[in-house]
C-alpha positions as CSV (number, residue, x, y, z in Angstrom):
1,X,0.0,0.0,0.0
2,X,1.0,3.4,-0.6
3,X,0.4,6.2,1.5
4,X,1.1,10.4,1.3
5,X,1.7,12.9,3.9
6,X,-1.5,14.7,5.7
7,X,-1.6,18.3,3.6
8,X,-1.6,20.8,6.4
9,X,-5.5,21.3,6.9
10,X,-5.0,25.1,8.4
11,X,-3.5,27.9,7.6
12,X,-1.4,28.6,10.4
13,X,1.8,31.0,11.0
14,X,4.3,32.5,14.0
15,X,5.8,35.5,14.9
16,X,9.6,36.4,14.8
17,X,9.6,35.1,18.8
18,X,7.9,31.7,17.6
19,X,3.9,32.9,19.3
20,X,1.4,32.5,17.2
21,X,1.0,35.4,15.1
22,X,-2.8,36.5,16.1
23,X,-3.7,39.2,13.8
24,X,-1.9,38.7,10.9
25,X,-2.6,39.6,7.6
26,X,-2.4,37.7,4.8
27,X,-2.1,39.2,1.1
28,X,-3.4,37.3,-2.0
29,X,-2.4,37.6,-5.7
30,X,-2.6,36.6,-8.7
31,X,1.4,34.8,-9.3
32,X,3.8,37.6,-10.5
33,X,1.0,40.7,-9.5
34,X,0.7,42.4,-7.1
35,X,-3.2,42.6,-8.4
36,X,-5.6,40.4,-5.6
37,X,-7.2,37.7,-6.2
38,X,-9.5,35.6,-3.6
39,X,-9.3,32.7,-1.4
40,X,-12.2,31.0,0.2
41,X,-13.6,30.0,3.6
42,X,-14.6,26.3,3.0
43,X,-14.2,23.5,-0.3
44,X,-17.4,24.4,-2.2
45,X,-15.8,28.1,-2.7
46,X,-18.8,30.0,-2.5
47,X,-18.0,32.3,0.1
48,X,-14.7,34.4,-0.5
49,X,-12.3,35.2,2.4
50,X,-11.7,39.1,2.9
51,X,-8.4,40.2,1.2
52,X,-6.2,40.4,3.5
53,X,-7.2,37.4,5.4
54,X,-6.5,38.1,9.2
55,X,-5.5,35.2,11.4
56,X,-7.1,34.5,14.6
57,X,-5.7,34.2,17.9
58,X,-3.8,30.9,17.6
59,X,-2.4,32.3,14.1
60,X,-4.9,30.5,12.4
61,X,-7.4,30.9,9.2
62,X,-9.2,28.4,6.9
63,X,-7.3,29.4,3.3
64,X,-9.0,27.6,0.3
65,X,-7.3,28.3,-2.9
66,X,-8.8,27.7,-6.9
67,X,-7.2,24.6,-8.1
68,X,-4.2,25.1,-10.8
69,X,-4.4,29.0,-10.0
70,X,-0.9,30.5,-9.2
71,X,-1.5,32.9,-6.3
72,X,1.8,35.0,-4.5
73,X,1.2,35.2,-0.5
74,X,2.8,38.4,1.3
75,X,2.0,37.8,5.1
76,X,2.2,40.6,7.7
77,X,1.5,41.1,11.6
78,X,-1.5,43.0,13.2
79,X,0.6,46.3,12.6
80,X,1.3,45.8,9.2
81,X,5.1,44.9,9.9
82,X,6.6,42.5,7.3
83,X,6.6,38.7,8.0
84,X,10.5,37.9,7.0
85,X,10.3,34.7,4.2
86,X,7.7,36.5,2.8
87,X,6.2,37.1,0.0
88,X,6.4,34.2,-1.0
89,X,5.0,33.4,-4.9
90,X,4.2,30.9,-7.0
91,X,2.1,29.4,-4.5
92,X,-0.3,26.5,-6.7
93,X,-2.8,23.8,-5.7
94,X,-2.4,21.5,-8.5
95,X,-5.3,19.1,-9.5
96,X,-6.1,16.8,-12.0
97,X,-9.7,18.1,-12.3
98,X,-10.9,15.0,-14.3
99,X,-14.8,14.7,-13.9
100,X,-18.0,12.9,-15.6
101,X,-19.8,15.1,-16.8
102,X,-23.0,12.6,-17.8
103,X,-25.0,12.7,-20.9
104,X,-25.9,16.0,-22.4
105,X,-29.3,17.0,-22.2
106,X,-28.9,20.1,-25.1
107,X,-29.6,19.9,-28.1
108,X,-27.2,19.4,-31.3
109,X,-24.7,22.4,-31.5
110,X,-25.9,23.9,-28.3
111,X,-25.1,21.2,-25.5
112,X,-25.7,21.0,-21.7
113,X,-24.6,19.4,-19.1
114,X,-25.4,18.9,-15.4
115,X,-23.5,17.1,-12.4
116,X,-22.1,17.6,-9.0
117,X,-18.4,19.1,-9.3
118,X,-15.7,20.2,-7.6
119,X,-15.8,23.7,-9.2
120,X,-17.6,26.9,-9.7
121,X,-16.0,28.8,-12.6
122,X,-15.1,28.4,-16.2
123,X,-11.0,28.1,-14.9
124,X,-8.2,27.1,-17.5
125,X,-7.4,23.5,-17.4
126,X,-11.2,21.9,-15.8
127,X,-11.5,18.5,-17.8
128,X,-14.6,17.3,-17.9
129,X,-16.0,14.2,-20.2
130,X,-19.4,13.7,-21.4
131,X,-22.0,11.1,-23.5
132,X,-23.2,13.3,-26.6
133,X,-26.6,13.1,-27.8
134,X,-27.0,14.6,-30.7
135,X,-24.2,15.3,-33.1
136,X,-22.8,18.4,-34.5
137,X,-23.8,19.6,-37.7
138,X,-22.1,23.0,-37.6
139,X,-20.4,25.5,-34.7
140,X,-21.3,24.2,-31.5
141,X,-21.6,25.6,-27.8
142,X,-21.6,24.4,-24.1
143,X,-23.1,25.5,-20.8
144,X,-21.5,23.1,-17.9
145,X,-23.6,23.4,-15.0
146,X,-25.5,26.9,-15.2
147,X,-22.0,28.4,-15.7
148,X,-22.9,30.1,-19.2
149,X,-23.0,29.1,-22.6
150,X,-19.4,28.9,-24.3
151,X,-18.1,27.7,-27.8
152,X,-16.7,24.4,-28.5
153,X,-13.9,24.8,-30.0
154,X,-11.1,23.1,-32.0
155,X,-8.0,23.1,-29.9
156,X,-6.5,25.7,-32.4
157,X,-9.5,28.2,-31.8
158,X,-11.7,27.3,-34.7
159,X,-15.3,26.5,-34.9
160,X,-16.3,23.1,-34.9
161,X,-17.4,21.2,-38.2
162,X,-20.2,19.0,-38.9
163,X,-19.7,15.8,-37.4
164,X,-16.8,16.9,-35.4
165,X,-19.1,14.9,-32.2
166,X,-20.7,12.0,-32.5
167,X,-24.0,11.2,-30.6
168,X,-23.7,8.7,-27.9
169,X,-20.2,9.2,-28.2
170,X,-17.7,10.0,-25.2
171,X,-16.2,13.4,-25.9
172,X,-13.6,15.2,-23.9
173,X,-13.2,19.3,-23.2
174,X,-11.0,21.2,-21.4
175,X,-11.4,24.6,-19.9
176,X,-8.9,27.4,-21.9
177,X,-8.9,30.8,-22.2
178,X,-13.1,31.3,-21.7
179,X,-13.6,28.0,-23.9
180,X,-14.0,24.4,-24.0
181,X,-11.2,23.1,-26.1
182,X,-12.2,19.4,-27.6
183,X,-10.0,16.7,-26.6
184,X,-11.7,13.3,-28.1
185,X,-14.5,13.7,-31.0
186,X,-14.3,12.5,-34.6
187,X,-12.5,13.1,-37.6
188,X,-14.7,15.3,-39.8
189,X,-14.1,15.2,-43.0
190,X,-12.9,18.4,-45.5
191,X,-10.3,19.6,-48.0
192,X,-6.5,19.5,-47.3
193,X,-4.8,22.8,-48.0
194,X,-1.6,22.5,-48.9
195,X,1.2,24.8,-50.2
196,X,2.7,25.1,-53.5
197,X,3.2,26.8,-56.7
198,X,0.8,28.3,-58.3
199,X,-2.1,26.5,-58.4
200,X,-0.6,23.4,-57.9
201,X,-0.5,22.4,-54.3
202,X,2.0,19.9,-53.6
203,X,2.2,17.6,-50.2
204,X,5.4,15.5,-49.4
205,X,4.9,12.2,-47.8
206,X,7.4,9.9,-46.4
207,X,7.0,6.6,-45.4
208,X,7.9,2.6,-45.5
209,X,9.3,0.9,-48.6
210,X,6.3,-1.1,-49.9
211,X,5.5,-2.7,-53.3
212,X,2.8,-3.0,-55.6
213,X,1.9,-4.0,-59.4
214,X,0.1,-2.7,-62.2
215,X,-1.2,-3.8,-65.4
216,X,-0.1,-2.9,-68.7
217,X,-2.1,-5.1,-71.8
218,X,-1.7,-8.3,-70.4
219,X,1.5,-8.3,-68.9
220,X,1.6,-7.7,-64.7
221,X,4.4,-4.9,-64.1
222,X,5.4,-4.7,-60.4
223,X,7.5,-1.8,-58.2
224,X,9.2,-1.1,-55.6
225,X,8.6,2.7,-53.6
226,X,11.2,3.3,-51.0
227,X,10.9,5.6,-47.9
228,X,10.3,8.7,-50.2
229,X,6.8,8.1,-51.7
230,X,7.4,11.6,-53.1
231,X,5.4,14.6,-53.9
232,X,1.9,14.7,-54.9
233,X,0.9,17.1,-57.5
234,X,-3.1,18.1,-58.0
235,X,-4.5,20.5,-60.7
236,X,-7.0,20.6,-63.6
237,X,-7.1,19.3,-67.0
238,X,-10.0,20.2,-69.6
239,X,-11.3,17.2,-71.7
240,X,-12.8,16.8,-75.0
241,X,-15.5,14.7,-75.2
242,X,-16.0,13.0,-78.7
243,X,-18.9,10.2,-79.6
244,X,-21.2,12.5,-77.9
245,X,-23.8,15.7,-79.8
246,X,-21.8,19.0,-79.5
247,X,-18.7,17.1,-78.2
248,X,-18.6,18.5,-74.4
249,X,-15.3,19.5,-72.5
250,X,-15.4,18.6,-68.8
251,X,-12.6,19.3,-66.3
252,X,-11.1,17.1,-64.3
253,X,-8.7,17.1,-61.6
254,X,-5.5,15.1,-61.9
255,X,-3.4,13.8,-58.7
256,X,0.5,12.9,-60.0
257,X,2.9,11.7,-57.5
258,X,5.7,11.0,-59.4
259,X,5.7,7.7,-60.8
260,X,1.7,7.6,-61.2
261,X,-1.7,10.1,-62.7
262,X,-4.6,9.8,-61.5
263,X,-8.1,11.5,-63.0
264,X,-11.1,12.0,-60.9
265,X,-13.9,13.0,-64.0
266,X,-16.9,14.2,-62.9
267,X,-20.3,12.6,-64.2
268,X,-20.6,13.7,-68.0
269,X,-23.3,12.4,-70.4
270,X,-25.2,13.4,-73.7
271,X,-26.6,12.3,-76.6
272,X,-24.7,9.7,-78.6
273,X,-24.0,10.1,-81.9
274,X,-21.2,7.5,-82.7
275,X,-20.7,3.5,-81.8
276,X,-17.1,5.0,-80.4
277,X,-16.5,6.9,-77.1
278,X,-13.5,8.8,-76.1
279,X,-11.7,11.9,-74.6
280,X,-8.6,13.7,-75.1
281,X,-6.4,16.9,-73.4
282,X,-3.6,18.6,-73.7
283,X,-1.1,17.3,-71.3
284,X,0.5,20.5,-69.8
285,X,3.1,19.1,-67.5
286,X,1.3,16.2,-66.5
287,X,3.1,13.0,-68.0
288,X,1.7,10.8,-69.7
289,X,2.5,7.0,-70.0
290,X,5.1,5.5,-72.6
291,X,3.3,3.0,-73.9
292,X,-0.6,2.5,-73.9
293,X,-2.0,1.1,-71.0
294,X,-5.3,-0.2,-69.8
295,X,-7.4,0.9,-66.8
296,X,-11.1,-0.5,-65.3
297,X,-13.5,3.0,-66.0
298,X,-16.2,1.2,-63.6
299,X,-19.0,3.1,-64.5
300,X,-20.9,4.2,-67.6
301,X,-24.0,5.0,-69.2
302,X,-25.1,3.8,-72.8
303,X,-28.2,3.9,-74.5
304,X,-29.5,5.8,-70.6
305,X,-28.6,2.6,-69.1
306,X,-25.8,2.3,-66.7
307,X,-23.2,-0.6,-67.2
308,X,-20.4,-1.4,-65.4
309,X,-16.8,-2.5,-65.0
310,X,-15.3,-1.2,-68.7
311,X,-12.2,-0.6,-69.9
312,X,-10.1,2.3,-71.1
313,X,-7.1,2.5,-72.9
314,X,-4.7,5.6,-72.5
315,X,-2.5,6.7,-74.9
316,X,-0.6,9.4,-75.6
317,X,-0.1,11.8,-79.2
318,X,2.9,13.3,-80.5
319,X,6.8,13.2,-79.8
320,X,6.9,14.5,-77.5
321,X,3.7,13.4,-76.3
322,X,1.5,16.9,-76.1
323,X,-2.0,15.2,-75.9
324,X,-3.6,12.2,-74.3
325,X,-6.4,10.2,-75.3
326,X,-8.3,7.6,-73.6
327,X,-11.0,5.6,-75.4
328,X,-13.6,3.8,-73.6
329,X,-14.7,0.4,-74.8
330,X,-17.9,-1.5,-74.4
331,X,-17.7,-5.4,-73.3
332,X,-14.1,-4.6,-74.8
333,X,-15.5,-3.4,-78.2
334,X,-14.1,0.3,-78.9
335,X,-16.9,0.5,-81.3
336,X,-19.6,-1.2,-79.6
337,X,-21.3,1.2,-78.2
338,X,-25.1,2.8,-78.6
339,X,-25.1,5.4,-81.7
340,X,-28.5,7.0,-79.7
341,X,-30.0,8.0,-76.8
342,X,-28.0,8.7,-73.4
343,X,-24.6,7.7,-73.5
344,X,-21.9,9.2,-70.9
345,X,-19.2,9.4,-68.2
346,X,-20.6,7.8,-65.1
347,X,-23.6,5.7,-64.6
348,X,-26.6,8.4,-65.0
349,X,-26.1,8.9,-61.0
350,X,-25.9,12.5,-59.8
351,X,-22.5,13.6,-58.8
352,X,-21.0,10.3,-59.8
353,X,-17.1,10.6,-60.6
354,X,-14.8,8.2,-62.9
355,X,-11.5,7.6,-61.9
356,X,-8.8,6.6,-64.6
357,X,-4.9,6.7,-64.5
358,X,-1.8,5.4,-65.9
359,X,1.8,4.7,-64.8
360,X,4.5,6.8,-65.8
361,X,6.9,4.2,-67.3
């Protein structure tokens, strides 16, 4: 078993001849101040001590500080004559204020909560955890027992997102600067900013060797990355759409991390005018592969029905290559597809994307 020292339960000092010192005064500050700040008669803190505090006949006073607050003491006698060791600063009852807060009876973005605790303030570093019921669908506020509403914030000041908390989930706050910091919650998700040049963010990852294969006709190329997975590239490319009335551009948005492109391609359709489907772009400084290669496009719509699990081939036009073009086949048939009706990128489904990409060989 482990066991502490008894904390002195009384405030209690002596004179320079070693009586007690009935009739001192005790200063309070805030740490570093000389500006006051209270102490309190008894543990609930509801009734403040006068400022000084004067000591009774045995020297004596009950002296009840605000957890994690930094207070400096100056201590004097009856006459106001200087106590020698004082002031003394720096003075701080350190707690862990950990606490259960229960489950919030607010509503979403404006929760409350209720429960029997060991403080009476809003004071920087109160933890307190508590059972969600709703969960966030924007900025979000909290009132902890009466105390006064207050935002919820990220830890770096920010508003909360949607779905930033959870119902029935556990979600942790701690007290900072007149807010309630979140500790625990969910992920939201969002957009990654990054830096870069010009309008081409680029993001540098590091990680693991690890290896991995593609597909190129019929023969399985594999690859090795090492620790450097290298920098990721995003940006726009405009597409021609041919095969389709009035032959549509559509932009997409590319992804290149060195050895590999990726195009995300929103949902594009119209009516068909050809048994062949394709698109092509300038390149710009994205690279295109050496040789052709194949890639799933996984859904499509022909004749204003959607079908499924197609293939694309991707080539590229020119020495150097200043164009790409990737044609879209039907049950593997470049020209089979519908010459009417509804034929397009995606499977008729609003805000569908296609993906498609190629290795840089």
């Amino acid at each position: 078993m482990t066991t502490t020292l008894a904390p002195s339960p009384v405030f209690r000092q002596w004179d320079n001849n070693g009586n007690p010192l009935a009739g001192g005064q005790l200063f309070t500050y805030a740490a570093g101040t000389s500006t006051p700040i209270p102490t309190y008669t008894d543990s609930t803190g509801s009734s403040q001590n006068s400022n000084p505090v004067v000591l009774n006949n045995r020297g004596e006073a009950q002296v009840w500080l605000t957890p994690n607050v930094a207070y400096k003491f100056n201590l004097t006698d009856s006459q106001g004559n200087q106590i020698p060791g004082f002031p003394i600063d720096q003075i701080v009852n350190s707690q862990l204020i950990t606490l259960y807060g229960g489950v919030d009876i607010g509503v979403a973005n404006a929760y409350v909560i209720n429960f029997s605790a060991n403080f009476n303030a809003y004071t920087d570093g109160v933890i307190v955890y508590w059972v969600a019921s709703n969960a966030n669908t924007a900025a979000s506020t909290i009132n902890i027992n009466g105390l006064g509403v207050i935002a919820l914030t990220n830890q770096d000041g920010t508003a909360l997102r949607a779905g930033e908390i959870l119902a029935n989930s556990v979600i942790g706050v701690m007290i900072k600067g007149g807010a309630a910091l979140l500790l625990t919650g969910n992920i939201a998700s969002g957009v990654l900013a990054a830096p870069g040049t010009g309008n081409v963010p680029s993001i540098a990852f590091a990680g693991d060797p690890f290896t991995g294969f593609f597909f190129n006709g019929a023969n399985k190329i594999s690859y090795t990355l090492g620790g450097n997975i290298g920098t990721i590239a995003t940006g726009t490319v405009t597409f021609t759409i041919t095969g389709i009335t009035g032959s549509p551009q559509v932009s997409g948005t590319y992804f290149y991390n060195g050895f590999s492109v990726l195009l995300r391609i929103p949902q594009t359709n119209g009516t068909s005018n050809s048994t062949s489907f394709s698109m092509a772009a300038n390149l710009g400084t994205i690279p295109g592969p050496n040789t052709p290669q194949w890639q799933m496009a996984p859904a499509m719509e022909d004749n204003g029905a959607a079908i499924y699990a197609q293939t694309a081939s991707i080539a590229t036009i020119g020495s150097p290559p200043s164009a790409i073009v990737v044609t879209f086949y039907k049950n593997g048939n470049a020209t089979g597809w519908t010459a009417s009706g509804t034929k397009g990128i995606g499977d008729g489904t609003t805000g569908n994307y296609v993906t498609v990409g190629w290795m840089v060989t």
